[in-house]
N, C-alpha and C positions, 0 to 999 in steps of 0.2 A: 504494500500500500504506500506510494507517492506522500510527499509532505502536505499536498494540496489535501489528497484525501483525507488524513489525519485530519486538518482545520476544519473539513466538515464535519469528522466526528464530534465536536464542539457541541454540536447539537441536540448528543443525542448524551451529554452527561447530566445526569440525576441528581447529583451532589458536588457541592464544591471543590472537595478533595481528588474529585474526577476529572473534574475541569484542571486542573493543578497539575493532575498528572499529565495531561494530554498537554497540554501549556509545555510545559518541564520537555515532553519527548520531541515537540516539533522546535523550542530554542535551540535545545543542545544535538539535537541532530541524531539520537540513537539514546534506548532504553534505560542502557548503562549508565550514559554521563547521566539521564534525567534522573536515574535514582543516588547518583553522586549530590548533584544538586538539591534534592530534594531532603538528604540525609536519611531514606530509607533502601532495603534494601531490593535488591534487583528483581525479584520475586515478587515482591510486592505492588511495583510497577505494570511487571508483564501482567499481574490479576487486573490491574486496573484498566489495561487495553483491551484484553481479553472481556472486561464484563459490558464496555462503553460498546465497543465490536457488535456485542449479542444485543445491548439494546438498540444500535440500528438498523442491525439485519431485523428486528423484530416489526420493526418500524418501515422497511421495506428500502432501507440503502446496507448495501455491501455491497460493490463496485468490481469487488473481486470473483464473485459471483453473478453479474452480470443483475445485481438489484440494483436502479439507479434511479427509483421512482418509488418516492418516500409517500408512506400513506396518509389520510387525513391527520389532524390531531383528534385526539379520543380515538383510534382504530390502532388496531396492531397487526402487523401480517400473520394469515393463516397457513397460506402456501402460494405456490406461483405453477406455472404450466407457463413453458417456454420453447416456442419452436425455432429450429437454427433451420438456415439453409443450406448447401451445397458446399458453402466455403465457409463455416461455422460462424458466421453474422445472425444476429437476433432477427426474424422474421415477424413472430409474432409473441406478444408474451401476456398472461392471463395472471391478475393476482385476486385472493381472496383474503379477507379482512374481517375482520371482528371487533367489537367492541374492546376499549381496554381499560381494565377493571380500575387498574394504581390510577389510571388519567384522572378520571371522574373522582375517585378518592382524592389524590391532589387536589381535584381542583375543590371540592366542596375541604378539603382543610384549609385550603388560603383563603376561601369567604368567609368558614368561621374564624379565624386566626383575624382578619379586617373588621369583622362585622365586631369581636372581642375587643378589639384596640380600638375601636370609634368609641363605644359605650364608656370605655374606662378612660377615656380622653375628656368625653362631654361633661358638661358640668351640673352636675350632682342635685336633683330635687332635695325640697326640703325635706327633711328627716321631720316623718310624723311620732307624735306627741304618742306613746303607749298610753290604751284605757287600763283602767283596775278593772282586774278580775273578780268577780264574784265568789271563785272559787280557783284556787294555787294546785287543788288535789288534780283535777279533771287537765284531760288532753283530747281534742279533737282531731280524730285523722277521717281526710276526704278521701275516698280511696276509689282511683282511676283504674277500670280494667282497662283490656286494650283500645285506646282510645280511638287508633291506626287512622289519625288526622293526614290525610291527602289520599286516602281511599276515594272510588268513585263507583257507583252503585247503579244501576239501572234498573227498574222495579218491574217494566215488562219481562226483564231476560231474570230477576229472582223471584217475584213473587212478592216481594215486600216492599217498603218504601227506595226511591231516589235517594242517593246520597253522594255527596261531594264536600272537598273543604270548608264552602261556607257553613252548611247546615252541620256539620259534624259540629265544629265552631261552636256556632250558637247553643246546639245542644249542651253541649259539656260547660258553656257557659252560664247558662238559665240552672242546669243543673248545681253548678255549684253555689251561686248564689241562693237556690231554694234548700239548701243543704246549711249550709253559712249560717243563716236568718233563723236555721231551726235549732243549732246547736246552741247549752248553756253558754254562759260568760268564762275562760278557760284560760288559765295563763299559757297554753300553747296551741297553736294548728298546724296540722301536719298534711302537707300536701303529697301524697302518697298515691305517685303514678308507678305502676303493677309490669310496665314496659309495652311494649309494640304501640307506643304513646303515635309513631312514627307507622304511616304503611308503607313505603319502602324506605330502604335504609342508601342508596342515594339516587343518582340519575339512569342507572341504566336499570330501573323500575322492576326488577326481580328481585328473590328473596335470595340474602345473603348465602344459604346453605347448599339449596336445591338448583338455583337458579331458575326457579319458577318464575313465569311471566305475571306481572302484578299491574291490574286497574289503576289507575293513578289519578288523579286531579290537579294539575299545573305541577310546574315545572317545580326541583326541591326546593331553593332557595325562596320562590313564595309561599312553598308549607310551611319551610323554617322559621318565614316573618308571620305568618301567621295564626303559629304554635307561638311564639314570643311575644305576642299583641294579645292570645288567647290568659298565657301564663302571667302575664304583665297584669292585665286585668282581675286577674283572681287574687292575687297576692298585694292588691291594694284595698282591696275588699277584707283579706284578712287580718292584715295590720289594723285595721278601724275597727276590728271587733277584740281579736288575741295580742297581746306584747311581743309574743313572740310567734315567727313562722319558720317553721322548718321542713325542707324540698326535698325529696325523695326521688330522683326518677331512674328507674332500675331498668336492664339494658333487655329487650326485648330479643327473640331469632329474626323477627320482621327489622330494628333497625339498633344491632348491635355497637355498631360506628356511630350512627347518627345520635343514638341517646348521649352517648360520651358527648359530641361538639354541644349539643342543645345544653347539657349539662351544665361545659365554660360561656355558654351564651348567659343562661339564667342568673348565673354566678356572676361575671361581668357586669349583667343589668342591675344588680343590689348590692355591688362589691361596698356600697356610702353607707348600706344601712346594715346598723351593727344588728337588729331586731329580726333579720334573715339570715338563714342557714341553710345552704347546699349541701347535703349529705355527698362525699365522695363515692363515683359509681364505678369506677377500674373493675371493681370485682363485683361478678353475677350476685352476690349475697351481701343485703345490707340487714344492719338490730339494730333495734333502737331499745334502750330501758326506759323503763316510766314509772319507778315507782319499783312496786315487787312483780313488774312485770317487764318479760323480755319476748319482743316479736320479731320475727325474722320474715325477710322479704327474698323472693327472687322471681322471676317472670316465671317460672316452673316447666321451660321446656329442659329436654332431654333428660331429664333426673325426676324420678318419680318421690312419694313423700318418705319412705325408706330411709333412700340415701340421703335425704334433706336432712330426717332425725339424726341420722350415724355425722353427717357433717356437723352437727349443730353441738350433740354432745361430744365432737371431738375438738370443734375450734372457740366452744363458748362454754368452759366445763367451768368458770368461776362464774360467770354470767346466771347459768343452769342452778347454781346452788344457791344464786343471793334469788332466788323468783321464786314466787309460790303461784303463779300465774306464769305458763308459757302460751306463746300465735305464733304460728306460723301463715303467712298471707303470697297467696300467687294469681297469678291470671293467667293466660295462653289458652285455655279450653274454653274460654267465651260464657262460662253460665256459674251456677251455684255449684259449690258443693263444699260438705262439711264432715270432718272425719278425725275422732282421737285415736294417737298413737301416741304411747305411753303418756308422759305428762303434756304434752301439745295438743291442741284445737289448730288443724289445720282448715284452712279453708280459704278457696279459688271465689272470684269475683268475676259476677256478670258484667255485660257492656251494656253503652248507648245505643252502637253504631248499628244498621241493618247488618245480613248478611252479605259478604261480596257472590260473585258470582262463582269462584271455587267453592263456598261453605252451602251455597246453596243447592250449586251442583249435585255435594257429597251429603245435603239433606240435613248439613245441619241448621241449628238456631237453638235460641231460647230466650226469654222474659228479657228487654230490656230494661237494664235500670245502673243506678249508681247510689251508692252506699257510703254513709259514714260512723264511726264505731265512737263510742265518749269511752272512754276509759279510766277510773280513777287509781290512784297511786297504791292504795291499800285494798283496794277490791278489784281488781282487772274491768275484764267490761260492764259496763254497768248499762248501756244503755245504746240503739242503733235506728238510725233514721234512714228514709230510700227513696228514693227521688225517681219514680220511672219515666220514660220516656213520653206519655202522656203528660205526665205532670209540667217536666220540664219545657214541654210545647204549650202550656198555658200560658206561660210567661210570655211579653212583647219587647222585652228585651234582645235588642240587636247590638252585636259585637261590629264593631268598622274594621274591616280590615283593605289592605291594599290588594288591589283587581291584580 
């Protein structure tokens, strides 16, 4: 490969240190001096040629191979069909292309990475005034099954209502506030989304695991603002009623990625107000204590309640022993269900949302509604409220969001 071709691999480096190396091989004229210069060693360079190489052959330039027709951005080459002629000249040549997964990952980390640093740049609303609580014992958790905001529903092809981001929206909006309004005076509220808050986890609208093809409703970055206009709203609601709010949102199979950015989104928008708290979501299993009670959260896919128990009294066995009250709380199966195993009360949580057009395919459904638990510190639950989907459609409260 020519020095000229080298300067095009410029292109196609992923990280800095790559660009350095390729820099380093076309000043110094040869691999060696560039890891003399560089101060590592020689091996190290040739990996770095060798990986820049692979991502632009994947991207549809190796020149050595007669690729010399780089593909879109967001595509990656799948193969090529090339026909030479008589005197081994390229005649004709066919390339095929696919979506590329990292692309769309990049790109949706560099809008949350901008969308994070604008928030924490702007300047800061006034910090509200905390009400007195009625009661210090009592904690309010609102609790979000799969909310799967930017799904899109067609009720001729399910059976059941239309659905799209606005209406999702509004539902989980009307919802909380008729949920909000019912709860006592509480010195905490816990905003407690169950995961798949997200229906796909980014632009190329399949499910992270399977690659299953997924309904969608606009592009991610106007789910993202309109999950954050949704979230924004509730949590100012909360503060005028609790001193204290604390954010829960637990990382779905539908948008594993996407809950983690939404996460530093949330966090970003309240980093001023010391009276909110973002629970950290790196790992599938969040607890929270409340008293003589300890509940344990995770979206509940691939791990049945078994291993949930064996996990719980293996990573929470000090937790396990100050509780006279154990919960264990999940979503992913879309409806109710309630079951003890040993000292835990586990139990899944129903949704708002219709069914899409795979759940209704495969026949499923059940009861929409959304639920919130009062909890006090010396009696675990004490008390539970439910807001169904009928209900929440009384309300004429409209969320604004951007078209």
């Amino acid at each position: 490969m020519s020095m000229n071709n080298l300067e095009d691999l410029l292109d196609y480096c992923d990280t800095e240190s790559q660009r350095r190396g390729i820099l380093a091989i076309i000043s110094e004229g040869s691999a060696q001096k560039a890891a003399t210069k560089l101060g590592l060693g020689r091996r190290s360079v040739d990996k770095t040629l060798i990986t820049v190489r692979k991502n632009a052959a994947l991207r549809g330039y190796a020149p050595d191979y007669d690729l010399t027709h780089p593909v879109a951005p967001g595509q990656i080459l799948k193969g090529t069909s090339t026909l030479y002629d008589a005197d081994g000249n390229i005649k004709i040549q066919w390339s095929k292309t696919q979506e590329d997964k990292e692309y769309y990952k990049k790109m949706l980390v560099e809008f949350v990475d901008d969308l994070v640093e604008d928030m924490k740049n702007t300047t800061a609303p006034a910090i509200t005034a905390p009400p007195k609580p009625n009661c210090d014992d009592l904690a309010a958790f609102f609790i979000v099954g799969d909310a799967h905001i930017g799904m899109r529903a067609w009720g001729k092809a399910t059976g059941h209502d239309d659905h799209d981001t606005r209406i999702g929206i509004n539902d989980l909006h009307n919802a909380f506030r008729h949920l909000i309004a019912a709860a006592p005076s509480c010195e905490t509220g816990y905003l407690i989304n169950l995961g798949d808050w997200f229906h796909a986890n980014d632009s190329t609208n399949r499910t992270p695991a399977s690659g299953a093809p997924l309904d969608v409703d606009g592009r991610l970055a106007h789910v993202l603002a309109a999950a954050k206009t949704l979230i924004v709203a509730i949590v100012k609601i909360m503060l005028v009623k609790f001193p204290n709010v604390i954010i829960v949102n637990a990382r779905g199979n539908h948008d594993p990625d996407a809950a983690v950015y939404f996460n530093e989104i949330v966090s970003a928008r309240w980093h001023h107000e010391p009276r909110v708290k973002v629970a950290p979501n790196t790992s599938k299993f969040v607890y929270i204590q409340h008293g003589k009670s300890l509940i344990g959260i995770h979206h509940g896919d691939r791990i049945n309640r078994n291993r949930i128990y064996e996990a719980m009294t293996r990573d929470k066995r000090v937790e396990l022993g100050q509780s006279e009250f154990v919960y264990f709380w999940t979503g992913h199966i879309h409806h109710k269900t309630a079951e003890e195993i040993g000292m835990c009360l586990f139990e899944s949580f129903g949704i708002l949302p219709p069914p899409d057009q795979w759940h209704s395919d495969s026949g499923y459904g059940a009861a929409r509604e959304m639920q919130s638990i009062i909890m006090s510190k010396q009696d675990g639950i004490v008390a539970r409220n439910v807001c169904g989907i009928k209900m929440a459609r009384q309300y004429d409260n409209v969320l604004e969001i951007e078209s």
